[in-house]
DRENMI-451370 format. One record per residue: x, y, z of N, C-alpha, C in turn. Coordinates in pm, whole numbers, plus 50000, padded with zeros to 5 digits. Layout:
REM residues N
XYZXYZXYZ...
REM end
This chain:
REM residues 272
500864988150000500005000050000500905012450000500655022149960501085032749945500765043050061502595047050100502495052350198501805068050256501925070250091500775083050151499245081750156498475068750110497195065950152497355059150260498125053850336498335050250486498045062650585498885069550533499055079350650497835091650616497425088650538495955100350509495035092250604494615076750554493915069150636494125071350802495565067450842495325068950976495155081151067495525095750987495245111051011493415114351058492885108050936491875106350902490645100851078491235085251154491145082551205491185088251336492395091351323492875102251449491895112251511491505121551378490985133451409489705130351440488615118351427487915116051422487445113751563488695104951610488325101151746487765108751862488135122651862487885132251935486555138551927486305138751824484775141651802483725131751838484155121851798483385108651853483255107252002483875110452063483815108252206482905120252300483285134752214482955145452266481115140852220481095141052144479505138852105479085130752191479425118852204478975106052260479105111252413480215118152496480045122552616478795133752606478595141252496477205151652551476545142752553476125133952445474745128052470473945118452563474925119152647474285108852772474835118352878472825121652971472215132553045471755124653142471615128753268470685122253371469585119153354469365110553437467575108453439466355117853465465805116353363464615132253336465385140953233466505140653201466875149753086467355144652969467415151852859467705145752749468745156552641469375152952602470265167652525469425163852413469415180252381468575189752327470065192652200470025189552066470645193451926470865206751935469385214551966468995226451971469745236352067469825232052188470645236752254471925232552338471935223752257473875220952241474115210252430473065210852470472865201652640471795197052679471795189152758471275181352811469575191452887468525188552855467395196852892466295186452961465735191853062464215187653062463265186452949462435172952985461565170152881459905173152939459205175052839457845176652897456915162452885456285167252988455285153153061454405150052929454085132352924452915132052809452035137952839451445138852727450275149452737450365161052678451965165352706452085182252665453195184552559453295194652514454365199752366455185211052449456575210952362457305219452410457145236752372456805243052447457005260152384458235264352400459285263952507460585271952517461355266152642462665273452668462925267752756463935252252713464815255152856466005236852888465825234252954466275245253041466315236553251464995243053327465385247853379464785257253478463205267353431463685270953295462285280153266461765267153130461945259553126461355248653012459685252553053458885257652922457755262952908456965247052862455905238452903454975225752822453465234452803452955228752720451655232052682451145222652631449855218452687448485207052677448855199052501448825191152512447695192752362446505192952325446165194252205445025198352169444145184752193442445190852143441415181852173441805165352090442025168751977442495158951868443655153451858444635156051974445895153951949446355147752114447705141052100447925135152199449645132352196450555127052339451725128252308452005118252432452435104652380452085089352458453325092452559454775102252522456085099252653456065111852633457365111852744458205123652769458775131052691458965142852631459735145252492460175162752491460625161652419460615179152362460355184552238459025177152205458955181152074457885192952069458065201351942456755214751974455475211251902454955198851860453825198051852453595184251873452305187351919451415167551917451725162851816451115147351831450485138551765448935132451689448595137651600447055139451531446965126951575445345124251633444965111851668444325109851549443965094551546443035086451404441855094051389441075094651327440235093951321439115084751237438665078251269437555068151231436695071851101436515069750989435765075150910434625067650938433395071150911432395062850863431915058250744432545068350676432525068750526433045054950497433675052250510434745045150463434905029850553434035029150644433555016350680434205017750898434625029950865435555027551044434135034551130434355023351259433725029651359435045027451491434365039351578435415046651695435365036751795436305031151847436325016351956436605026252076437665036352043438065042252211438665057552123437715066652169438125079152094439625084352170440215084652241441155089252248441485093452395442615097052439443075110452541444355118252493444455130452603445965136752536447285126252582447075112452606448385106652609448195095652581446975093352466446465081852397445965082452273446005075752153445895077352045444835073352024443485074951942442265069551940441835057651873441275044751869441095034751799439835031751702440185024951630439155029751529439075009451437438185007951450437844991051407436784990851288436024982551212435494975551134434424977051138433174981751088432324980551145431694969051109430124965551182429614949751177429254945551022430004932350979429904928350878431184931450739432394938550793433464944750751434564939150811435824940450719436824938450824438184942750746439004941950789440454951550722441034944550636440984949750510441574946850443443214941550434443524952750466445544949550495445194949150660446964944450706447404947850789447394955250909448044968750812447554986350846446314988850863445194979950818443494984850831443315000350795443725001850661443635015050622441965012550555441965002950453440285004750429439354988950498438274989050486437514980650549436974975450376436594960850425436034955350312435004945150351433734947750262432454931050302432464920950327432324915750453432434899350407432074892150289432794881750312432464873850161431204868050219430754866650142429224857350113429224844950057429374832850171429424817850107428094816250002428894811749868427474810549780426674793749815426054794449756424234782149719425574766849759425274759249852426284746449861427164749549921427314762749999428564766550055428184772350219429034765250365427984773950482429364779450464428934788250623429944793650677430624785450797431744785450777432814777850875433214785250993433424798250994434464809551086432884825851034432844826351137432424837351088433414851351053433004858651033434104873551007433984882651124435064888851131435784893651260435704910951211436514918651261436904935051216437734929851165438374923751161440154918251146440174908151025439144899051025439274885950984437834885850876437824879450750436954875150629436394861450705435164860050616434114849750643435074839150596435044826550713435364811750588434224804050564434234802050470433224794550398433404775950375433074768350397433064758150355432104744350258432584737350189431434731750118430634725150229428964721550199428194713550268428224697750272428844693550356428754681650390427864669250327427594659550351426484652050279425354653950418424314652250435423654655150571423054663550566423374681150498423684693750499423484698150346422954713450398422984717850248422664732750310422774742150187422194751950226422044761150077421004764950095420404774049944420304790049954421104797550020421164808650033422694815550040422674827649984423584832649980424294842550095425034837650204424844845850318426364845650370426854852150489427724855450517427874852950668426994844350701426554840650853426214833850890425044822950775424154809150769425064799050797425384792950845426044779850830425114766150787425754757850730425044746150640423764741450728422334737650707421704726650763421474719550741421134711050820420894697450860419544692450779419944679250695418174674850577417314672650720416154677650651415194675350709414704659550778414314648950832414104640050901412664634050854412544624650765411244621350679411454607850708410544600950710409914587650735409684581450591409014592250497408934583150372409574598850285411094595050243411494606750151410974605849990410394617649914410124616549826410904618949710412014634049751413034636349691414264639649762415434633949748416864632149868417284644749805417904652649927418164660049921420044664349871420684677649872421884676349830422234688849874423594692549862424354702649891423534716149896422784721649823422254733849757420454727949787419584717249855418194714249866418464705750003417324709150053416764698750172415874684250104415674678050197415384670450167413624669250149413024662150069411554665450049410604652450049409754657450170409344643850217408044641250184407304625750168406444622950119404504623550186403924626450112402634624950202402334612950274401504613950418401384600850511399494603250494399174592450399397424593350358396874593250517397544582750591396744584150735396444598150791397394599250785397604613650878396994622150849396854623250689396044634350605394424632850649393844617950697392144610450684392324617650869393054614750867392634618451091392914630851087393494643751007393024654551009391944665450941391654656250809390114657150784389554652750849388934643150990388454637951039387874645051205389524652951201389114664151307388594674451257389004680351150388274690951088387344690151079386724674951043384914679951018384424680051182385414669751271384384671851401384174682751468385534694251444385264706351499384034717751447383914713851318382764721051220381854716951281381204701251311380284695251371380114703451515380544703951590380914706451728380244720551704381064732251610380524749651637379194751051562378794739151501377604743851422376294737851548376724731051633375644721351773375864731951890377074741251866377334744651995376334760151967376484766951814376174774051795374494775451798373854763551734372074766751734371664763451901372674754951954372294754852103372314766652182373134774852139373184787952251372074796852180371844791152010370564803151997369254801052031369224785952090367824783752125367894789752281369154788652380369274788952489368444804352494369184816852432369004827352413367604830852395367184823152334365604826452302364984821152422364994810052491364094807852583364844818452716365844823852745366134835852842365194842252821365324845852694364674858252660363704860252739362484849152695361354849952710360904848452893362254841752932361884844053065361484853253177362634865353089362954875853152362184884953054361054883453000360264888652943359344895753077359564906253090358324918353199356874906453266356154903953322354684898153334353854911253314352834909753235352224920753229350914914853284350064922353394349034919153421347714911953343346764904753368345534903053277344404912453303343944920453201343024932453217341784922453210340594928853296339174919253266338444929453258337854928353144336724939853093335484940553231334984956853250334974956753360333364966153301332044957453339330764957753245329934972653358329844981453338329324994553415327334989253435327074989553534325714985053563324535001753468323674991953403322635003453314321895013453433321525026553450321135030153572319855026053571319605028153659318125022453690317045035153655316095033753604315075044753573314285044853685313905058253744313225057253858311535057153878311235054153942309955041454009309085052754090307545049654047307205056054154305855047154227304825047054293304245043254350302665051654305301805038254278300265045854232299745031854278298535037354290297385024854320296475023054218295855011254210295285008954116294005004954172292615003654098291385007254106290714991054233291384986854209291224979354277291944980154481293044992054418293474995354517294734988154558295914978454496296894973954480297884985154449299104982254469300274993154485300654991054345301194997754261301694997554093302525003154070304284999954056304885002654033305445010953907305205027753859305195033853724306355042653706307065043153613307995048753552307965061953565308465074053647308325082753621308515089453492307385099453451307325102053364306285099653242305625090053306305025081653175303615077653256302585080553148301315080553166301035065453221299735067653323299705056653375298405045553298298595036053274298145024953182296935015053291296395013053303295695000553353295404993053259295714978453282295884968153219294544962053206294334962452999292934961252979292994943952986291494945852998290964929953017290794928452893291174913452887290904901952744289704900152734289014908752613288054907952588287314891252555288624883952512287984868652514287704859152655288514868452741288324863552883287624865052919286224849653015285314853053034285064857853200
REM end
């Protein structure tokens, strides 16, 4: 090697060392302080919660942060930290809005869930199609799993929540069922004759129960029908015409009508 890139190299080295050390001795400060670039030493930091206005040691100025903003450690920096904010637009709802020394959380809303990682956008669950349930449902975090329907199982809807069911349970099947149909079961003639059989007895039953309460009704009625007295025609006696007293030639008492000429009763000229 060439002796004048030796000795540039190790010059090089030399001068270096001194700086390296001087730096490395500022930058390690007691506990609670931190050197400050800005002011060339070691400074107080402000409490979470707050931002730096001015000030190292002694007059170090902190100020709050704002409603929307927050600052999780100790620091000296002059402004917050913008908390999340949740769109709705865009599928986010607010899990824990925030404090000034907490950042706000913001999740999936129901039936959504994050796309990436980062959960920058939200996306629909998938929707297991016709022959397909659901295995896992979907999370904020996590997509629907879907799986095929079993033999047993089927399901005919397009959903994001249904999981497969179970064929129906038939005694006499008419058509077997499959992945995407239940199973379809056959008519039982008995069963069908003993519920026409009740049907007509209940018809029987309201049509006996019904003329019975309308006869009942009618004979109340009449019970509680008023008594009205029996009137008896009531015959006024003719007055009597008044009577007077005469004698007759013979000298007998003769009862005569006032008013009216008095008569003696002629003899029968055939009477002998």
């Amino acid at each position: 090697m060439d002796v004048r890139v030796l000795f540039t190299l190790l010059l090089m080295l030399f001068s270096a060392v001194p700086q390296m050390a001087t730096k490395s001795s500022a930058q390690v400060c007691d506990p609670g302080l931190i050197f400050s670039e800005e002011e060339k030493m070691c400074c107080e930091m402000c409490s979470p919660g707050t931002r730096l206005i001015s000030g190292c040691r002694r007059d170090v100025t902190c100020h709050p942060c704002g409603n929307s903003e927050y600052q999780k450690e100790y620091n000296r920096e002059k402004s917050c930290v913008q908390r999340n904010y949740c769109d709705g637009n865009v599928g986010f709802k607010t899990v824990f809005s925030g404090s000034a020394t907490e950042n706000s959380k913001c999740e999936c809303m129901e039936g959504l869930h994050c796309e990436q990682a980062s959960c920058e956008l939200c996306r629909k669950h998938t929707e297991c199609p016709v022959g397909y349930g659901v295995k896992e449902n979907g999370t904020s975090k996590t997509d629907t799993v879907c799986e095929p329907c079993p033999k047993g199982y089927f399901s005919n809807v397009l959903s994001s929540t249904e999981p497969c069911l179970k064929w129906t349970e038939c005694s006499n099947v008419q058509v077997n069922g499959n992945a995407s149909s239940d199973n379809i079961c056959g008519g039982n003639n008995a069963a069908i004759i003993a519920v026409i059989c009740i049907l007509c007895l209940l018809i029987v039953s309201v049509v006996v129960l019904y003329h019975f309460k309308g006869r009942i009704a009618s004979i109340c009625k009449q019970q509680n029908k008023p008594h009205q007295p029996r009137l008896i025609p009531v015959t006024e006696p003719e007055p009597k015409t008044p009577m007077e007293e005469t004698f007759s030639e013979e000298g007998q008492i003769v009862m005569q009508e006032t008013g009216k000429e008095h008569h003696m009763p002629e003899e029968d000229s055939h009477c002998v």
